[in-house]
C-alpha positions as CSV (number, residue, x, y, z in Angstrom):
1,X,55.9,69.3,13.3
2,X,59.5,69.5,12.5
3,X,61.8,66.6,11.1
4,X,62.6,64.9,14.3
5,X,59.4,64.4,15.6
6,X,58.2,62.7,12.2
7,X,61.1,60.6,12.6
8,X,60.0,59.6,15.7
9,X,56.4,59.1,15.1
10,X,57.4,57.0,11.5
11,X,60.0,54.7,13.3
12,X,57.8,53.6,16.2
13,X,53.9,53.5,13.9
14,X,55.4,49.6,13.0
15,X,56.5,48.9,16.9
16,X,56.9,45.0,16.1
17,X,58.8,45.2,12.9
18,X,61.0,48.3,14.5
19,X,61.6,46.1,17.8
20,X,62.9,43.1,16.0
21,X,64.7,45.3,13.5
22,X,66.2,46.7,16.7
23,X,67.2,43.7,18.5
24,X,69.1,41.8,15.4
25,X,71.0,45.2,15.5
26,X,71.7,44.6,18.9
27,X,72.7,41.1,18.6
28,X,74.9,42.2,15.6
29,X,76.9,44.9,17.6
30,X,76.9,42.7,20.8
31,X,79.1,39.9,19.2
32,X,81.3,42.7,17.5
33,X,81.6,44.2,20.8
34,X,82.4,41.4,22.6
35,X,85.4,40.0,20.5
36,X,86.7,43.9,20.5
37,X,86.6,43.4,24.0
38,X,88.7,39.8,23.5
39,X,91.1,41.4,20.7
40,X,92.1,44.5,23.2
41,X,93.3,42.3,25.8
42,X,95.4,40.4,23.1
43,X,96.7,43.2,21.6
44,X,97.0,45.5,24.7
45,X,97.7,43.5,27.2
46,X,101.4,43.2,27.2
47,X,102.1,46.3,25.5
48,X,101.0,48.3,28.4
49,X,102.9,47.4,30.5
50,X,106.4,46.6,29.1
51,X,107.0,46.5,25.6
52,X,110.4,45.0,25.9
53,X,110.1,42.2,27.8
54,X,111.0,38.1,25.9
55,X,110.2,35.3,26.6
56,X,112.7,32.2,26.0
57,X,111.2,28.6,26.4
58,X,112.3,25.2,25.0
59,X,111.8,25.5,21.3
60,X,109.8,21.8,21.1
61,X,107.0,22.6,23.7
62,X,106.5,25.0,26.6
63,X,106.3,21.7,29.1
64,X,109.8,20.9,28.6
65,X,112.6,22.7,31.2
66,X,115.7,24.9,30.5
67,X,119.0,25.0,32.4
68,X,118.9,27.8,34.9
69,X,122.2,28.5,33.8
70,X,120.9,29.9,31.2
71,X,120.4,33.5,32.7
72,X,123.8,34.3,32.9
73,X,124.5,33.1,29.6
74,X,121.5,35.4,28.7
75,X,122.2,38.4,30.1
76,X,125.9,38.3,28.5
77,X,124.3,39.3,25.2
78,X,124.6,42.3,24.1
79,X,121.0,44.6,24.6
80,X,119.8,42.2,26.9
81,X,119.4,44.8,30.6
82,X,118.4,42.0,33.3
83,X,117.4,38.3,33.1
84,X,114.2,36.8,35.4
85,X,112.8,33.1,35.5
86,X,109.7,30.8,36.3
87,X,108.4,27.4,36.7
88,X,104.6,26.5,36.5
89,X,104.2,24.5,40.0
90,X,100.4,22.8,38.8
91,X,99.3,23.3,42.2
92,X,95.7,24.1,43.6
93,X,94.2,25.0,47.1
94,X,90.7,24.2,46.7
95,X,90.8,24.9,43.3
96,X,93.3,24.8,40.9
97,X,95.2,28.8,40.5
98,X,98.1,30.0,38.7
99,X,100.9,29.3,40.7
100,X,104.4,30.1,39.5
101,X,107.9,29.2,41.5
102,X,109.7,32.9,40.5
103,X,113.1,34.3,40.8
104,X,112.8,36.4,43.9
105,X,115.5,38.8,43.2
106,X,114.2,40.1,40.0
107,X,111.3,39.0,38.9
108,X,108.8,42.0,40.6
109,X,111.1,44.1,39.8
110,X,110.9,43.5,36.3
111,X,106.9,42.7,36.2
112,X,105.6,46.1,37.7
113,X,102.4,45.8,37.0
114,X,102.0,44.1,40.4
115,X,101.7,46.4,42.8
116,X,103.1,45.1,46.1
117,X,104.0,47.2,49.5
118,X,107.9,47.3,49.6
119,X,107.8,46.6,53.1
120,X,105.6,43.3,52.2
121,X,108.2,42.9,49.3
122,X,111.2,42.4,51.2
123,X,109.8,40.5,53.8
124,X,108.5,38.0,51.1
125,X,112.3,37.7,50.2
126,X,113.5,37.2,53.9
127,X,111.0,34.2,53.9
128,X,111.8,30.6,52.3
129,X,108.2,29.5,52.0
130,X,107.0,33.0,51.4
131,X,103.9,33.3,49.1
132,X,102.8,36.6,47.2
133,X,98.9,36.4,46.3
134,X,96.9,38.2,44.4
135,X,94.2,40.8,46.2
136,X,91.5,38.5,44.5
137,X,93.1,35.0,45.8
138,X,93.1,36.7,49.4
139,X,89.6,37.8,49.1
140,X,88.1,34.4,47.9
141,X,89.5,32.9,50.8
142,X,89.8,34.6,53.1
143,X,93.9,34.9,53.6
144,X,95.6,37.3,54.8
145,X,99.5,38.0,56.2
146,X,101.0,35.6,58.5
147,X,98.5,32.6,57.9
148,X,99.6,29.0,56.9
149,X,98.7,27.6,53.4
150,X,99.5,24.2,52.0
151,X,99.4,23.8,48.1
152,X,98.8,20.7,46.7
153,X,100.7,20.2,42.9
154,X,100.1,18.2,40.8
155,X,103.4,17.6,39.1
156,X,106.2,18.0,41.9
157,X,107.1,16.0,44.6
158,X,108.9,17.3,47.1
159,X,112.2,15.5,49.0
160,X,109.8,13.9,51.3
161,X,107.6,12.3,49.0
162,X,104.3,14.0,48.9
163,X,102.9,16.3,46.7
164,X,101.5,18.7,49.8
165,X,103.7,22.0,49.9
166,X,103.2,24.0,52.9
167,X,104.2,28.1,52.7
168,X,103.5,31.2,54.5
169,X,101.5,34.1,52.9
170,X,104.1,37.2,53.0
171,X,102.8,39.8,50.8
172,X,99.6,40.6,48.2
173,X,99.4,42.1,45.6
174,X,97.2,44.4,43.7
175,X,96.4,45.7,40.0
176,X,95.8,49.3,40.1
177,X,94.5,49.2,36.1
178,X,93.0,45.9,36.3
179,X,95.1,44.2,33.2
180,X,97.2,42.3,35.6
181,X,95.8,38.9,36.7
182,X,95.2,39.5,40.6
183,X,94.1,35.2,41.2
184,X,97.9,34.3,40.8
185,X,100.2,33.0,43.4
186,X,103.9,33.1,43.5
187,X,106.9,31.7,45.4
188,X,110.7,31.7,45.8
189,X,111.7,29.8,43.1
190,X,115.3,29.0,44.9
191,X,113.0,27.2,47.6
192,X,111.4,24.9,44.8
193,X,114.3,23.9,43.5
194,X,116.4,22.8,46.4
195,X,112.8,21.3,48.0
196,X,111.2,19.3,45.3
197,X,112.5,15.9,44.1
198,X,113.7,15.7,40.6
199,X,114.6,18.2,37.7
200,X,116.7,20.2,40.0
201,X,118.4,23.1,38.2
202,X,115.9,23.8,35.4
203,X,113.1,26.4,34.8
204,X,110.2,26.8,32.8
205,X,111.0,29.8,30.9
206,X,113.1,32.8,31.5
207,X,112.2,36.3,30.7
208,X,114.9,38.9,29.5
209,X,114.3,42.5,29.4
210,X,115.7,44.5,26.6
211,X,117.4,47.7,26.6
212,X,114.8,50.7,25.2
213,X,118.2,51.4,22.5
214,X,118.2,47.3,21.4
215,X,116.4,46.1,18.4
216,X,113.9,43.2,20.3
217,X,113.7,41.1,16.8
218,X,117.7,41.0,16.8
219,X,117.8,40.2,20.3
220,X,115.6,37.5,20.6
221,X,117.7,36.0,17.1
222,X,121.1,36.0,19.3
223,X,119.3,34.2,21.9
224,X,117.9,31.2,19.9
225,X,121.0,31.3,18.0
226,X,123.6,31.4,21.3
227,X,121.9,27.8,22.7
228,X,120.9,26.2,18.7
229,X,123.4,23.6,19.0
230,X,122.5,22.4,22.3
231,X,119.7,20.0,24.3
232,X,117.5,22.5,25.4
233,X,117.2,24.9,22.3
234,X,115.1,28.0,22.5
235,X,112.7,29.8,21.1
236,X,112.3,33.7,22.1
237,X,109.1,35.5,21.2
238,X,107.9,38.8,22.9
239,X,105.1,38.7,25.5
240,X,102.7,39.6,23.9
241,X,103.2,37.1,20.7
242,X,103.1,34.7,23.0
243,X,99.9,35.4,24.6
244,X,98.5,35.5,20.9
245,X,100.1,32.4,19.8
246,X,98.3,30.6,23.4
247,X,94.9,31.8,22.0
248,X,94.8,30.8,18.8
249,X,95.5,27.0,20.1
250,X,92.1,27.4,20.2
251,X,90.6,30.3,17.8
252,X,92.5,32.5,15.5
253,X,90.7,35.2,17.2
254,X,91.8,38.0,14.6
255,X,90.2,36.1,11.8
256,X,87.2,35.5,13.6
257,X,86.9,39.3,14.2
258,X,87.3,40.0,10.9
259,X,84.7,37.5,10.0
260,X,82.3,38.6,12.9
261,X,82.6,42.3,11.0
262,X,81.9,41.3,7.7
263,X,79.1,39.4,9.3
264,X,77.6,42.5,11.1
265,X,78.0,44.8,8.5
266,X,76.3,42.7,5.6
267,X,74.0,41.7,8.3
268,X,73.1,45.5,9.2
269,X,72.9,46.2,5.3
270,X,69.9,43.1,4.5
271,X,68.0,43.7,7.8
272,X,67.7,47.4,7.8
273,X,67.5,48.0,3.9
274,X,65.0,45.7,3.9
275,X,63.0,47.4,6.8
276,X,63.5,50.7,5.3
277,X,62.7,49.9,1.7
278,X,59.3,48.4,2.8
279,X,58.6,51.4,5.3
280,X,59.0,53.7,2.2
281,X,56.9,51.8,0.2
282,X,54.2,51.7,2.3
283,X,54.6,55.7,2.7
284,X,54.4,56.2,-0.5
285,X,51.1,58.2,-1.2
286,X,52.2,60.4,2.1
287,X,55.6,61.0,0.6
288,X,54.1,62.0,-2.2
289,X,51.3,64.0,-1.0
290,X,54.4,66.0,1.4
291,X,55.5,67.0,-2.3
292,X,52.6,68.4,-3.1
293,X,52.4,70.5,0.2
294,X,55.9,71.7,-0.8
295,X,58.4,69.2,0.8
296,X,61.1,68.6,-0.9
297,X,62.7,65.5,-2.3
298,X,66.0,66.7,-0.1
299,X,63.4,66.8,3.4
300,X,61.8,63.1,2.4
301,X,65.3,61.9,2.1
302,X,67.1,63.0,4.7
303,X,63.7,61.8,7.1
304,X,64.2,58.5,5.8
305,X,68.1,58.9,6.3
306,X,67.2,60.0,10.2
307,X,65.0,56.9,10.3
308,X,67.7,54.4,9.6
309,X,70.3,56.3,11.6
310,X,68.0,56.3,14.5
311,X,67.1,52.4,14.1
312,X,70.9,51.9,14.1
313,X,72.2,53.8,16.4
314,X,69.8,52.8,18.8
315,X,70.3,48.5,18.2
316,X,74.6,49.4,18.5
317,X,73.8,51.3,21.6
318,X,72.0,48.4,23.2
319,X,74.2,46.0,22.0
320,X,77.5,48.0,23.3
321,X,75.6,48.6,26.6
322,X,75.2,44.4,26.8
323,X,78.6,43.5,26.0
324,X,79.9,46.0,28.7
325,X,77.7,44.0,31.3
326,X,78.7,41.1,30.0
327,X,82.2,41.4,29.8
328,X,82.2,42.1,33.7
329,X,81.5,38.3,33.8
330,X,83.6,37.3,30.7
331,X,86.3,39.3,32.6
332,X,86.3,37.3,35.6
333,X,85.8,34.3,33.7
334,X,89.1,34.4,32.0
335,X,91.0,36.3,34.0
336,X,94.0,33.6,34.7
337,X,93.9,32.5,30.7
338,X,93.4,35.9,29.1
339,X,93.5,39.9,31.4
340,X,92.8,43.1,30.2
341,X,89.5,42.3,28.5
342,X,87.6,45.1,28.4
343,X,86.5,47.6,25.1
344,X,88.8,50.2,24.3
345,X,87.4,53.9,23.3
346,X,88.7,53.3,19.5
347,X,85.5,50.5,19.5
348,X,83.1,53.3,19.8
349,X,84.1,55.2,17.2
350,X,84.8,52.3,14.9
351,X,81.2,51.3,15.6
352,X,80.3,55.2,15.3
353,X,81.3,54.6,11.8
354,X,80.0,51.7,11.3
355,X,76.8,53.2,12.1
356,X,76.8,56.3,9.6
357,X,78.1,54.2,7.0
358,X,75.3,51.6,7.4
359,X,72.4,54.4,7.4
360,X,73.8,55.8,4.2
361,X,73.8,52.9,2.1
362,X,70.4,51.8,3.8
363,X,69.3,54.5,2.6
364,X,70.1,54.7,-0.7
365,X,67.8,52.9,-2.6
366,X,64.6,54.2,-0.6
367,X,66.4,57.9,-1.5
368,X,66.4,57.1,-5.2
369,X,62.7,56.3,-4.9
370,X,62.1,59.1,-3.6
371,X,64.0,61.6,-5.7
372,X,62.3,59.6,-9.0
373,X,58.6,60.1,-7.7
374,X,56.2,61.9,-8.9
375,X,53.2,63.5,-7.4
376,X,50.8,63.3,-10.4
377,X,51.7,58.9,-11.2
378,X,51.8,57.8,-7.2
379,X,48.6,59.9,-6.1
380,X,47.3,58.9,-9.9
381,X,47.2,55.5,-10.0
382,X,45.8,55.1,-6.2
383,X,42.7,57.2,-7.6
């Protein structure tokens, strides 16, 4: 019988105490798995896509408009390549969707990510009450070109009084990698502002793009700086500090991470020490009858190292297998607050790792047993 086989046979001769063993490993790597999965869409998410794109709102709170003049004062600063804009129109269909009012001339051209037909594209342009949806938006109900949808808000009135906006689905869209939000809908922004009733003129945000040359940091200080002195002062962040910052109203979701890995690790450390340190000491007389048949102390150890290894790797592959399927629906959940949740590659090797490290110092003090027994005290005292 060589060492694997004993490993087997040894793991599985306790198969309640190994199956609960196994499943608080599981759980452990599940929730580590499963915030990985969060983290990589915060910090991935804008990144891979543009790197160089701002975002300039009203420095007191998001809800609160800017000039639209502001783009041409913008796009006057130096590093600053192109200028786009958007309002958050509130509105829902059956349910309420991300609906933006967006500058039609630049705004897809400077958010790629969306993949739309050009043909589609232009056409969208060419039409005042025009709507690009997302692939998943058509899907759920049923839209497609041509067809008449009215959007109810629930902020803006239009000129004649009532809050029902009727447009004319023009193009869809489509994420090819899946971190772009495909439940979003968006109009001609120059249409919602000459149509709805009051705050004519302003935008929600605007969106520069920075030259690849420019330094973003300095960028975004000329910005804030240019419009400090005036009503609507600004606050430019990049994308993705932005998405970060909109989390964390809720959970500082890098701390928690942290947390959730201490948590697992220490976790790993109590619940499979202890499983290993009583497994060893009910083997004892068999470990040390194996040293009197010639094993050595090097052979018992590393078995016992196999054994936690094994009992490890086994839990994290569960658990990463669960928080794959489960992040489908996590996915889906929160895809208009949060895209791109998935696990990156550089989770399996971190948990990898995690693993080896965890079997080694499981192992340690059932190892130091082993290297201190002796054949003649162990087999001794039981006679």
């Amino acid at each position: 019988m060589n060492i694997f086989q004993l490993v087997w046979r040894n793991s599985f001769r306790k198969k309640t105490r190994f199956s609960l063993t196994c499943l608080s490993v599981m759980i452990a790597f599940f929730l580590f798995s499963i915030l990985a999965g969060i983290n990589h869409a915060l910090t991935s998410n804008v990144s891979s896509n543009n790197q160089y794109r701002l975002l300039t709102s009203h420095k007191i709170s998001l809800a609160r408009s800017l000039p639209i003049n502001y783009q041409q004062k913008i796009i006057a600063i130096a590093g600053v390549e192109s200028v786009s804009y958007a309002s958050w129109f509130g509105g829902f269909f059956k349910d309420e969707t991300n609906q933006l009012a967006v500058d039609h001339n630049s705004y897809f051209e400077m958010f790629d990510e969306y993949n739309i037909p050009v043909s589609q594209l232009e056409q969208w342009k060419k039409t005042r009450t025009g709507l690009v949806i997302g692939q998943a938006i058509a899907n759920k109900y049923g839209w497609k070109i041509g067809d008449k949808v009215p959007l109810i808000s629930s902020i803006w009135m239009n000129r004649e009084g009532i809050f029902t906006w009727q447009f004319t689905v023009s193009a869809i869209y489509q994420s090819a990698d899946g971190a772009s939000n495909e439940k979003q809908i968006f109009f001609q922004h120059a249409y919602f502002d000459k149509s709805r009733a009051y705050a004519r003129y302003m935008v929600s945000w605007l969106t520069p793009k920075v030259d690849e040359q420019a330094d973003v940091d300095e960028v975004s200080q000329r910005i804030d700086k240019l419009f400090a002195n005036s009503n609507g002062a600004t606050r430019t962040t990049t994308e993705q500090v932005f998405i970060k910052e909109r989390v964390q109203q809720f959970v500082d979701m890098a701390m928690v991470i942290k947390l959730v890995v201490i948590a697992v690790f220490f976790t790993l450390l109590l619940i499979v020490c202890n499983t290993m340190i009583q497994s060893n000491r009910e083997r004892l007389n068999e470990s040390a009858m194996m040293k009197a048949l010639g094993f050595s102390s090097r052979f018992l150890i590393a078995q016992v190292y196999l054994e936690s290894f094994f009992l490890l790797a086994l839990g994290a592959l569960l658990g990463c297998i669960s928080a794959q399927l489960c992040l489908v629906y996590v996915r889906h959940l929160f895809t208009d607050f949060l895209p791109g949740i998935a696990i990156d590659n550089v989770h399996y090797l971190n948990v990898t790792l995690l693993v080896f490290l965890a079997a080694t110092l499981c192992s340690l003090l059932p190892a130091l047993t082993l290297k201190r027994l002796t054949i003649s005290n162990t087999l001794g005292a039981k006679a």
